[in-house]
C-alpha positions as CSV (number, residue, x, y, z in Angstrom):
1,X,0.0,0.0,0.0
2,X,1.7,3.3,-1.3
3,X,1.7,5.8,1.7
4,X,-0.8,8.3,-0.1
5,X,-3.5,5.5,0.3
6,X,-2.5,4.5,3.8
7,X,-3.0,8.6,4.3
8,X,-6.2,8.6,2.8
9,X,-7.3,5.3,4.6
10,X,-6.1,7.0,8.0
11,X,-7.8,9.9,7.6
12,X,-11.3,7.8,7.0
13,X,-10.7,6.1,10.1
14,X,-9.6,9.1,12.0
15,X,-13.0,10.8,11.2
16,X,-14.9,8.4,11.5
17,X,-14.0,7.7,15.5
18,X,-14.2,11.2,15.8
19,X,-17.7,11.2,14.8
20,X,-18.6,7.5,16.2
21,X,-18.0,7.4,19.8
22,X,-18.9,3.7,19.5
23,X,-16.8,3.0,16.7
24,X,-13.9,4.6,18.7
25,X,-14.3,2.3,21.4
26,X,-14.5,-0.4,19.7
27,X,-11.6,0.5,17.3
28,X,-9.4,1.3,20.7
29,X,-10.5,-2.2,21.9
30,X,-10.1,-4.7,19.0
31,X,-9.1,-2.3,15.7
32,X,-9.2,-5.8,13.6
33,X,-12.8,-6.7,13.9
34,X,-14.2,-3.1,14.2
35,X,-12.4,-2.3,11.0
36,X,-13.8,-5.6,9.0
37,X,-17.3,-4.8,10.4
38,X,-17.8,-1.0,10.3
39,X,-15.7,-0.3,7.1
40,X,-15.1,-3.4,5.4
41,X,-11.2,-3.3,5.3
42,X,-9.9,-6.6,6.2
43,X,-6.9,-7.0,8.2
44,X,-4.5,-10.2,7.0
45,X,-3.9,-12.6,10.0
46,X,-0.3,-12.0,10.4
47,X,-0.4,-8.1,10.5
48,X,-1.0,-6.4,14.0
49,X,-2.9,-3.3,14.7
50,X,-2.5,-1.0,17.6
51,X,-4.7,2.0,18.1
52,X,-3.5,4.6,21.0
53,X,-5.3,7.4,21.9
54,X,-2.7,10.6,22.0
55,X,-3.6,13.0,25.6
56,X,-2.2,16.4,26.2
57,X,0.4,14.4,28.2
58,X,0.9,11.6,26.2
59,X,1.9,12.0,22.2
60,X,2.8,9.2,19.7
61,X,5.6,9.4,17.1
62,X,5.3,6.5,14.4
63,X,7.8,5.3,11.9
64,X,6.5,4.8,9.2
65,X,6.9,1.0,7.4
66,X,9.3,1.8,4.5
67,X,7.5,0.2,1.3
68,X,10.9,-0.2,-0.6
69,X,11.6,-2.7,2.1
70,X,8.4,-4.8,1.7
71,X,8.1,-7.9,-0.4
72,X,4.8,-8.4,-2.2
73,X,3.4,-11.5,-3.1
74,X,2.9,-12.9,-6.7
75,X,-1.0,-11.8,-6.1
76,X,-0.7,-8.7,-4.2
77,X,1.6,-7.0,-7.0
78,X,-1.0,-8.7,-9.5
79,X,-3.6,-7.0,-7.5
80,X,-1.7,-3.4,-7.7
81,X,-1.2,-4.0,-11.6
82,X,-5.1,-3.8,-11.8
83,X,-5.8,-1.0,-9.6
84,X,-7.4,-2.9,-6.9
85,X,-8.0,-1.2,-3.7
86,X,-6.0,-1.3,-0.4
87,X,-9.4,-3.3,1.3
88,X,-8.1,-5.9,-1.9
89,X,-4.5,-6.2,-1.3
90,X,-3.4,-9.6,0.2
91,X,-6.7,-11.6,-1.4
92,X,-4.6,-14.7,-1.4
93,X,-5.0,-15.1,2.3
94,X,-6.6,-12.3,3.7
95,X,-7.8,-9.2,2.1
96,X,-6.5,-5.4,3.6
């Protein structure tokens, strides 16, 4: 996933929990399932997600995942060559 989609894909989460109080629970709780079920986006098994909440006192700085360094597989670049989604990458196994 090229880092203007994962932008784009953050910033629809983002706003939604700030709208959806429930979703924001749920998304702080267990950001897998909430994601499948409120927004369709599909999390493969082998990838982690952790949500934190940034306070006045507490703030986050995040490294991003440097693409260059990530090996596709066979169908996830076939996937990219037609212009599927990021909720389509990975439909070997899992979709994201």
């Amino acid at each position: 996933m090229s880092n203007d989609i994962r932008s784009q894909v953050t910033n629809i989460i983002v706003e939604k929990a700030k709208n959806d109080a429930t979703f924001k629970a749920n998304l702080l709780v267990d950001a897998t399932s909430t994601l499948k079920n409120s927004l369709n986006i599909v999390i493969p098994s082998n990838v982690d997600i952790t949500v934190l909440e940034e306070t006045p006192t507490n703030l986050y700085l995040v490294l991003p995942i440097d693409f260059d360094d990530v090996e596709l597989s066979e169908q996830d670049e076939k996937n990219i060559a037609a212009g599927d989604s990021p909720t389509q990458l990975g439909a070997a196994d899992d979709a994201f």
